[in-house]
C-alpha positions, -999 to +999 in steps of 0.1 A: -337+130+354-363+149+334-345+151+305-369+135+273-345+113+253-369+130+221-365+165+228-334+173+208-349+181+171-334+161+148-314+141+167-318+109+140-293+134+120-267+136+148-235+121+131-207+110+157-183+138+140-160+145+174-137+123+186-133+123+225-098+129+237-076+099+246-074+102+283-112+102+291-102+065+287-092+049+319-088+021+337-102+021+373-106+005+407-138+002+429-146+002+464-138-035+466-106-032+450-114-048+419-111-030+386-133-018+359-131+002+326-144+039+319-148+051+283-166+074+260-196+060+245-199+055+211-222+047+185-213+013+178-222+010+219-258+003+206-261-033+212-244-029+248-265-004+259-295-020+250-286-052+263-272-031+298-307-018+298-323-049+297-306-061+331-317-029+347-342-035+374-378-011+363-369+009+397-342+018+385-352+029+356-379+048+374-356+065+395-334+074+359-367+093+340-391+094+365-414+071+347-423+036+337-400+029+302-391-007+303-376-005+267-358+017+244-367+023+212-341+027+182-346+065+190-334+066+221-307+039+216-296+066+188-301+097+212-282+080+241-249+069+221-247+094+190-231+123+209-204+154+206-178+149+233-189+183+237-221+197+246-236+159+249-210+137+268-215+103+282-189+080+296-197+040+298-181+015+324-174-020+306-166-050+327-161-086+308-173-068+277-204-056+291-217-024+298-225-016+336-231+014+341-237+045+322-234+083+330-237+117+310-243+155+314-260+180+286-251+214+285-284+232+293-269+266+293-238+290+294-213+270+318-243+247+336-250+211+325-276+184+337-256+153+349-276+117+352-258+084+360-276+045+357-257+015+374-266-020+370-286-031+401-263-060+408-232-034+410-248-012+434-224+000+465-195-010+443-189+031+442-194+029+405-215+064+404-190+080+423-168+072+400-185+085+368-193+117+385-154+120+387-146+120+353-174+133+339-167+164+360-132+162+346-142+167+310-165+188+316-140+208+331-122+209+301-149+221+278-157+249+299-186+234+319-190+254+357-217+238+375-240+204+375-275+205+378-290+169+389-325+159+396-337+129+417-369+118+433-366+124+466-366+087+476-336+083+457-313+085+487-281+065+468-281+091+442-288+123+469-257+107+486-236+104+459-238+143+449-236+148+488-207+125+494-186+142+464-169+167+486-190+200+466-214+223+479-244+212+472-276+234+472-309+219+469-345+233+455-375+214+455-406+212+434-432+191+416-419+166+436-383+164+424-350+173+442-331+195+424-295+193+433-274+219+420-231+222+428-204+239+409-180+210+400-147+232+406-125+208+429-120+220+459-097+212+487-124+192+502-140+173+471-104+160+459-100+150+500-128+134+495-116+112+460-086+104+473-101+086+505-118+066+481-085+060+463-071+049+496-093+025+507-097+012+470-062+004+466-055-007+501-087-034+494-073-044+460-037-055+482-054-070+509-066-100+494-029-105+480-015-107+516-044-123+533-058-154+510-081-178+523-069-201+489-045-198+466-043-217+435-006-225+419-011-227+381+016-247+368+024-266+393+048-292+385+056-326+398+095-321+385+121-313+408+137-277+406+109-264+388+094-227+396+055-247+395+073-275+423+090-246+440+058-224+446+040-255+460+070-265+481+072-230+494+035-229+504+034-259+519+062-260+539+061-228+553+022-235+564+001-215+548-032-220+564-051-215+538-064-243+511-039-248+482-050-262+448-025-271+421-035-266+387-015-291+359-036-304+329-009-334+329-009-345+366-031-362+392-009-351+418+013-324+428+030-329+461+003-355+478-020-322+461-048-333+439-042-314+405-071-299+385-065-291+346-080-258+350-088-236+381-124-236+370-126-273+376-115-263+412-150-268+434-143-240+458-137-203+457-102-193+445-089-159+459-056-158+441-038-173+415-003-180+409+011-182+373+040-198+366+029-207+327+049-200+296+045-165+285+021-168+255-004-190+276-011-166+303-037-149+284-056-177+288-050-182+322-068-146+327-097-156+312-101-189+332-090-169+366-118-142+357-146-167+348-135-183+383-139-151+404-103-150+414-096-116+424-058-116+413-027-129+398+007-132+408+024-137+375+061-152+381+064-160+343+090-141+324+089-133+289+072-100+287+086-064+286+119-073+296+127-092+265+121-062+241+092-051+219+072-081+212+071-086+250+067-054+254+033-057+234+023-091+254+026-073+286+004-043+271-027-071+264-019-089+296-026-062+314-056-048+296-071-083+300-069-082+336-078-050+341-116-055+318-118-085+336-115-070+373-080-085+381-052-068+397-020-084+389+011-086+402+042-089+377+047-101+354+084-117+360+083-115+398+094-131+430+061-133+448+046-121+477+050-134+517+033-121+547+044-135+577+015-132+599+015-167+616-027-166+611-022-164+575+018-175+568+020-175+529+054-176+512+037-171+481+072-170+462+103-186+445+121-175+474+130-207+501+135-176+530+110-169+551+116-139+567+111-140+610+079-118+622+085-083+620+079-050+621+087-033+580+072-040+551+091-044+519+088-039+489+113-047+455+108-049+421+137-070+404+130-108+415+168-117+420+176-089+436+143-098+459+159-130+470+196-112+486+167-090+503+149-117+520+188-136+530+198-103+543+166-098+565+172-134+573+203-131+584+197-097+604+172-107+618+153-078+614+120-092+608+091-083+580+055-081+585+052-084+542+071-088+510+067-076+476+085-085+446+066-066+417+090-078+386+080-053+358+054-035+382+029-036+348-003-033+372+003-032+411+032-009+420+052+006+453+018+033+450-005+008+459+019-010+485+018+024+503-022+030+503-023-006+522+009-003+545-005+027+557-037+011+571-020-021+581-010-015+622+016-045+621+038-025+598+057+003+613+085+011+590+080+010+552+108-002+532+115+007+496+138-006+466+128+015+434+141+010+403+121+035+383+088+059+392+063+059+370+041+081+387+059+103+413+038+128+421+012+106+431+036+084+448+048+119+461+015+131+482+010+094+493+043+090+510+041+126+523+013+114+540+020+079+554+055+089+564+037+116+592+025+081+606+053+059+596+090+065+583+096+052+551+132+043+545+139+040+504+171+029+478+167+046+445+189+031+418+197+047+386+202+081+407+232+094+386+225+078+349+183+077+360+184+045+339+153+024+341+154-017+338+143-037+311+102-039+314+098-007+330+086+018+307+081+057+326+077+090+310+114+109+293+127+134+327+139+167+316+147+180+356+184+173+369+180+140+391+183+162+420+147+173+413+138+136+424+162+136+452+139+168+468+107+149+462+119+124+482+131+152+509+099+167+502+079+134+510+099+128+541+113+099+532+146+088+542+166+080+516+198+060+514+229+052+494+229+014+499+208-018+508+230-019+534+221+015+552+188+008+547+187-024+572+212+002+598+183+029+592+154+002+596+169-017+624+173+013+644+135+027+637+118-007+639+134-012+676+143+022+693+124+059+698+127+087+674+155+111+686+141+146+697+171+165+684+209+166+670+225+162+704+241+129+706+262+113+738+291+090+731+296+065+756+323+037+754+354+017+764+379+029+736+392+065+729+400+059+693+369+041+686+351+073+705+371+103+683+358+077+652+321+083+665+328+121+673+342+123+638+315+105+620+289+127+640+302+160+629+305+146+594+265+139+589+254+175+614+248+154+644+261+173+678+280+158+701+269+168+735+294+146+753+318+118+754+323+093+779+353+070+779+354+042+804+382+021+814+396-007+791+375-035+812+344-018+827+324-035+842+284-037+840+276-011+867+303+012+850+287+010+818+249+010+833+256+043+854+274+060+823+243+053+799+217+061+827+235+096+826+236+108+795+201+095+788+190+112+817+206+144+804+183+172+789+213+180+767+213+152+751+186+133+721+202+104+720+234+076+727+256+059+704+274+032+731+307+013+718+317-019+732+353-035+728+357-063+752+388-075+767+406-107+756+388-139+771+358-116+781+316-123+764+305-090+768+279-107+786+273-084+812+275-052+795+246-067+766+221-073+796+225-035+808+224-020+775+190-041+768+177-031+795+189+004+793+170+001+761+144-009+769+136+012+795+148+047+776+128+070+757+158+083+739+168+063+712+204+041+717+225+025+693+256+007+699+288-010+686+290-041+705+314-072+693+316-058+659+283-076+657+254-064+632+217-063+631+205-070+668+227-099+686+207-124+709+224-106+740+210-069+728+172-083+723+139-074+740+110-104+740+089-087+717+046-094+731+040-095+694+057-127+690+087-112+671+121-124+671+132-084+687+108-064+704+108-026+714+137-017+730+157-040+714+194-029+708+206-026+676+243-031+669+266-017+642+302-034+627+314+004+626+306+034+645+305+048+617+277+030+603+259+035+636+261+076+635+249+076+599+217+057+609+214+077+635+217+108+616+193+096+589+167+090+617+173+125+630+164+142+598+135+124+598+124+130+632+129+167+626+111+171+593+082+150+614+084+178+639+087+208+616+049+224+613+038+227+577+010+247+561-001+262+531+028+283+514+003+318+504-025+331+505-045+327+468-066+358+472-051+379+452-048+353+424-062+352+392-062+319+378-084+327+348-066+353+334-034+337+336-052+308+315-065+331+290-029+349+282-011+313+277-040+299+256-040+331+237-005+327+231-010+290+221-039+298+201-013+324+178+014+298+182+000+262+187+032+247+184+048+271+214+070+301+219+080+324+240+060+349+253+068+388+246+083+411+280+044+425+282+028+393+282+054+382+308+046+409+329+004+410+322+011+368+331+031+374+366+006+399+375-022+377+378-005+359+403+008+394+421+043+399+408+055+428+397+084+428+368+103+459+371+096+472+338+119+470+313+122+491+285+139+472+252+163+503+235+183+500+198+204+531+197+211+556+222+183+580+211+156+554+222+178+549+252+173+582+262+136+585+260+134+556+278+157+571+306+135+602+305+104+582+304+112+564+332+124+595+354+157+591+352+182+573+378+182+540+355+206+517+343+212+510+310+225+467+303+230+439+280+207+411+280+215+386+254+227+350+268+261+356+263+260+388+281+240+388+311+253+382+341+292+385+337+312+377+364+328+412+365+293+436+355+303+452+326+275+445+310+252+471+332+263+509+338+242+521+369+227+553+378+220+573+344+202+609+354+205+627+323+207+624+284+243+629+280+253+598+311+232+579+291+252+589+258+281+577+279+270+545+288+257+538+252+290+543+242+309+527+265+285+494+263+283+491+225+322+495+225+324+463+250+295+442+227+309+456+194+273+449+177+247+468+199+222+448+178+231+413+191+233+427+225+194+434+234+194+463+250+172+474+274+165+503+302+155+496+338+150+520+365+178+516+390+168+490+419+179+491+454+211+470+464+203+436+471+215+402+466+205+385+433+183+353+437+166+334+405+137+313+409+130+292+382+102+267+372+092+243+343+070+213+330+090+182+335+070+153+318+073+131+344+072+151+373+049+174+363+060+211+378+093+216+389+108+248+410+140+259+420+158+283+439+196+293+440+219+327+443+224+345+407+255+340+392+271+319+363+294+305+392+268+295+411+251+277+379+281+264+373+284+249+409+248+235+405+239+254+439+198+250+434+173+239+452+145+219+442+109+208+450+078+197+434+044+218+437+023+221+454+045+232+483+042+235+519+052+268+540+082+239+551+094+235+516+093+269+509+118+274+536+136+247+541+147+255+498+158+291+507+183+274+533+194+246+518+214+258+492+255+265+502+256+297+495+225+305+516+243+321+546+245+352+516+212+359+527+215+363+565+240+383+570+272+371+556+303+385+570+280+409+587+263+421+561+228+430+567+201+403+560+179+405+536+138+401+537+134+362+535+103+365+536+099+387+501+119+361+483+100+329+503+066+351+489+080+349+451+088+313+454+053+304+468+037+321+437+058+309+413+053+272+423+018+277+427+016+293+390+034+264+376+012+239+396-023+260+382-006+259+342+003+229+328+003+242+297+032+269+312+063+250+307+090+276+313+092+303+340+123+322+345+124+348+373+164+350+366+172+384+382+156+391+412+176+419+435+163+405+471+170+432+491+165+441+530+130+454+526+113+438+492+122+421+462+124+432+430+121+409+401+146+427+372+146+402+340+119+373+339+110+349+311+083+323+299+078+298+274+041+281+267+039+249+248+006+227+246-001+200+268+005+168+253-008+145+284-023+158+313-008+155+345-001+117+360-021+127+391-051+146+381-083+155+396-098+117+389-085+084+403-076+059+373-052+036+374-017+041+352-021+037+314-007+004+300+028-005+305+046+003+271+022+033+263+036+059+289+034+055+325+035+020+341+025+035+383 
């Protein structure tokens, strides 16, 4: 850059007055999956800079002022950490205490600053400038800052490629021999496309290493029977990892014929992962001997940390800050382990004896004992994992980062969820939307009804109802489920069998009642039955064979749920070879009841080529037809949301995003700690984003009422709006179609008679809309989601009746729809009782804007559109409301990638 670090007159009289905000701080992961810290600089920062600059190779520094300065003098040490947070902002990264990089932007005019980054040569490629550019463009976001201006020799090319890569447009002058690079730093669909590839493959690197380790070093090992350190080296021994294993004991020669070192930096070779299984207050030091050994994580099994209250709560805080400024991930504390079953790598890298059988899911848990009836249950299935997560208090690594590596990871083809709390769910949102259009991801959520969170897990307060969480996960496509047990139904079904292509199922069997059971059960969940097929008592193989053929073979049907009761003194034998080969051979999915038996018997399995215990094809069997439809069912959804084309919900041309930021920070600025907004600023806000509020005319006696009327050209109604009043059951708090001075006497009369104080009853004078049916579509801030919409008929029935819809911007031309229909009283809209049906499409329009208002204003966190008539050509928005309040955190999935804050501060994903 050409920027002189003496140019600024009287710089040596800069004081660092401004404090930068809090969450310019972050924690962050690299291109190799290790971690690193970005912070402000500040002016105690001198004696890190200067030492950083030291390090720096002189072509880099070249290529940073386009000339020879081997040095810095106490001037520019001054000049480079003595800034505003303002117009002068530079952000550091620290790794092990030491500076590594460096990066800042000046304003050099209204809305356009110069950016300039310097890495430390040996952290080249790690993606470090990337990074910097990130966040800096973040804050300077926030202060008002348009466009970056950058200039770089032209033989610079890492630098030219990291403004290129970025995802901006990029436009490019040239003279005196510099390349001037200029790009407005608005995020665009394609720049954050671009940030969160790196994301992906960040986190997906930083799991890798966890599941494939060339050596793994058991700290704590213990020569004592029954102990976790003797259990973790039993259970990598014995299930052959084929890695090298070091045991780590300060007190023993030996641990299991394993030489013991006293500390894993007395181990000669490279380490890539450490298990800890140390008393609480020595794991500190365990991270700094792990980090000055180059491991590149921790599996921390020790307890003692957030789960036992405040002080642990604090101990977890520094555990994981120590990691993270030292480059570890961890996983923990107070976990199970980790076990991938690969038989190249085979590491049971747990407290758990099981060792799961070759699969197809991955899994992952966070409560360690609840991790242990997992792994007996897949055990005894025999369903099969490709890899196993235990998290415990999920202070670092988290379901988030399981899903960036599952989705890259071609053994795994079903994803498989326990969550006991979600720290971050709109991030975990737009990753599982994603990975479940390649693979289903099948999910328990406990603490659905009381949303209760564990001991250790520490997430954000949730003012949405819990069915706000219930859509995200509709939203995301996952399929979620009641029970542990319907989750292994729902998994054993996907991991073996086709996606159905429809509702239609055939039900083909030996028993009548057993049959009506399945017809039941399908009607029950909205599965079709297309036909039944009852067989004799005692069919035989060819019976059953021609039976299945047929109803796969007919168009009418998606798929076959086959129920086997054998005879006295009969195997079954027989009738399990033709339905594995039936399904085998079918591309429509089948299911059956056979024996009573559960998971897939011997007799129903395929050879899998993949060295699996079941292979495609394979047969899965059900104790209950019952259980069998309802996995079925769940798959169906599934396979039709996967079907259902999605796109973008509107078109944002007609959107002004500025304005709308201008009114609420107006509005803040007059009441910083919140309010309501007026009716006028209501209307001015809804109109940037092209809805029109009927206007409204506020009245407090009938004379006002009557200009109003006449002001408004008559035919108007004339109604109550205070929270008691509006919207009774029986309307007498609205008298219609008012055309002259003295019907509006009458209704004045009439109404303030009903309220008995026409000054509690807010008062106000609408022109008359056409008939329609009334629709509310409401939004807010939720703290942990984030924005949250909903849809549902008008009515204080219907509210009563919780009959809403919900989703979670930004939404999808599918969400849109699928919210107007889901609610019961939906058929209202289409032509109930053969009414005519009104313009979805109006009301789908409002919804779109509404979300996508309440996804561009945080700082927005009410929106009530609570009257809108939805009639059969527009609709007309009668009464609508906002609130603005200021922004205390910014969204948990922002425009940067960082990883979560500390666990104990606010958001532990």
């Amino acid at each position: 850059m050409t920027t002189d670090p003496h140019s600024v007159a009287g710089v040596a009289d800069l004081a660092d007055n401004a404090s930068a905000p809090r969450h310019w701080e972050a924690d962050v992961l690299l291109r190799d999956g290790r971690t690193a810290h970005i912070r402000p600089i500040v002016a105690a920062d001198a004696d890190l800079l200067v030492q950083f600059y030291s390090r720096v190779s002189d072509r880099s520094k070249y290529y940073r002022f386009f000339s020879p300065m081997p040095n810095l003098s106490e001037r520019d040490v001054k000049r480079f950490t003595v800034v505003d947070h303002d117009h002068r902002v530079a952000l550091v990264m620290v790794l092990q205490g030491q500076m590594i990089a460096v990066g800042r932007y000046d304003v050099i005019g209204d809305g356009e600053a110069e950016v300039a980054f310097l890495v430390e040569d040996q952290h080249h490629g790690r993606g470090i400038a990337q990074l910097l550019l990130e966040h800096l463009a973040q804050a300077a976001r926030e202060r008002g800052i348009e466009r970056f201006i950058a200039e770089v020799l032209p033989d610079n090319q890492a630098m030219i490629h990291t403004f290129r890569d970025a995802g901006y447009r990029v436009a490019s002058g040239y003279e005196d021999g510099v390349l001037s690079l200029e790009f407005s730093i608005d995020p665009t669909d394609t720049s954050i496309g671009v940030m969160r590839g790196r994301e992906h493959r960040a986190e997906a690197a930083s799991i890798e290493r966890f599941f494939n380790p060339r050596s793994i070093a058991v700290i704590g090992a213990s020569r004592r029977q029954d102990t976790i350190g003797q259990v973790l080296v039993r259970n990598l021994v014995s299930n052959d990892f084929t890695g090298r294993i070091y045991a780590v004991n300060p007190s023993a020669p030996a641990v299991s014929g394993l030489p013991s070192y006293k500390s894993v930096t007395d181990i000669p070779d490279d380490v890539d992962v450490a298990i800890v299984a140390v008393p609480a207050e020595a794991v500190n030091d365990v991270v700094l001997d792990c980090a000055a050994k180059g491991v590149h994580g921790m599996i921390v099994i020790s307890s003692g940390f957030a789960e036992v209250g405040e002080e642990g709560r604090k101990r977890q805080r520094h555990l994981v800050g120590l990691s993270r400024s030292y480059g570890l991930r961890l996983i923990g504390p107070n976990c199970l382990g980790v076990i991938n079953t690969d038989p190249t790598v085979s590491v049971n890298a747990s407290l758990s004896s099981v060792m799961p059988p070759r699969g197809r899911a991955g899994f992952f848990c966070q409560s360690g004992a609840l991790g242990s009836a997992i792994l007996e249950k897949v055990q005894n299935r025999g369903l099969g994992l490709t890899t196993f997560v235990s998290a415990g208090n999920r202070a670092d690594v988290s379901g988030n980062d399981l899903l960036q590596y599952w989705e890259e990871d071609d053994a795994t083809e079903v994803v498989l969820l326990y969550l006991e709390s979600i720290g971050n769910p709109r991030k975990f949102s737009r990753i599982a939307r994603r990975v479940s259009l390649r693979k289903p991801i099948i999910a328990v959520r406990s603490g659905r009804t009381t949303q209760g969170v564990p001991m250790g897990h520490a997430v954000r307060r949730i003012v949405a109802p819990p069915e706000a969480l219930d859509a995200m996960f509709k939203q995301a496509g996952i399929i979620q489920v009641d029970t542990l047990e319907e989750m292994f139904d729902v998994a054993q079904l996907l991991a073996h069998q086709p996606l159905p292509r429809g509702r239609r199922v055939a039900i083909v069997g030996n028993s009548d009642a057993l049959g009506l059971l399945a017809a039941d059960a399908a009607a029950a969940v909205g599965l079709l039955v297309a036909r039944t097929v009852t067989l004799s008592a005692e069919p035989s193989a060819e019976d059953f064979e021609d039976a299945l053929d047929d109803a796969i073979d007919d168009p009418e049907v998606d798929a076959v749920v086959a129920v086997y009761i054998p005879p006295l003194n009969v195997s079954g034998e027989d009738v399990a070879n033709v339905l594995a080969a039936v399904g085998e051979q079918s591309d429509k999915p089948l299911v059956s009841s056979f024996l009573g038996a559960e998971g897939v018997p011997e007799l129903l399995r395929v050879p899998d080529v993949a060295g699996s215990d079941a292979g495609r094809g394979s047969v899965p069997s059900y104790p209950a037809v019952e259980a069998a439809v309802r996995a079925m069912a769940r798959v169906v959804d599934y396979a039709v949301w996967l079907r259902t084309p999605d796109g973008p919900s509107s078109d944002p041309g007609d959107v002004d995003a500025f304005s709308a930021k201008r009114i609420l920070n107006e509005a803040l600025a007059a009441h910083p700690e919140g309010a309501q907004l007026s009716r006028d600023e209501v209307a001015a806000l809804l109109e940037t984003y092209g809805i029109s509020v009927w206007e409204s005319v506020a009245v407090a006696s009938v004379k006002e009422a009557q200009a109003a009327g006449r002001r408004l050209g008559w035919d108007v109604v004339l109604k109550a709006t205070a929270e008691g009043l509006r919207e009774r059951p029986d309307l007498a708090h609205v008298w219609r179609n008012i055309d002259t001075a003295a019907e509006m006497r009458t209704a004045w009369d009439s109404l303030t008679d009903l309220v008995k104080d026409a000054s509690l009853a807010d008062f106000v004078v609408q022109k008359n809309a056409a008939a329609g049916v009334p629709v509310a579509i409401k939004s807010m801030e939720d703290p942990l989601f984030g924005p949250v919409v909903s849809f549902g008929i008008s009515g204080p029935i219907i509210d009563l009746l919780a009959d809403r819809s919900y989703r979670i911007p930004p939404l999808g031309e599918r969400d849109v729809s699928t919210m107007v229909r889901e609610v019961k009283s939906s058929p209202i809209l289409f032509g109930y009782r053969g009414a005519e049906p009104i313009n979805v499409a109006a009301v789908e329009h409002l919804i779109s804007r509404v979300a996508q208002m309440q996804n561009d204003l945080p700082q927005l966190s009410a929106l009530e559109l609570s009257l809108v008539l939805a009639g059969v050509e527009e609709a007309t928005v009668l009464t609508a409301s906002a609130r603005v309040a200021p922004v205390a955190d910014p969204r948990s999935d922002h425009f940067v990638r960082r990883l979560p804050d500390h666990p104990g501060d606010t958001i532990p994903e």
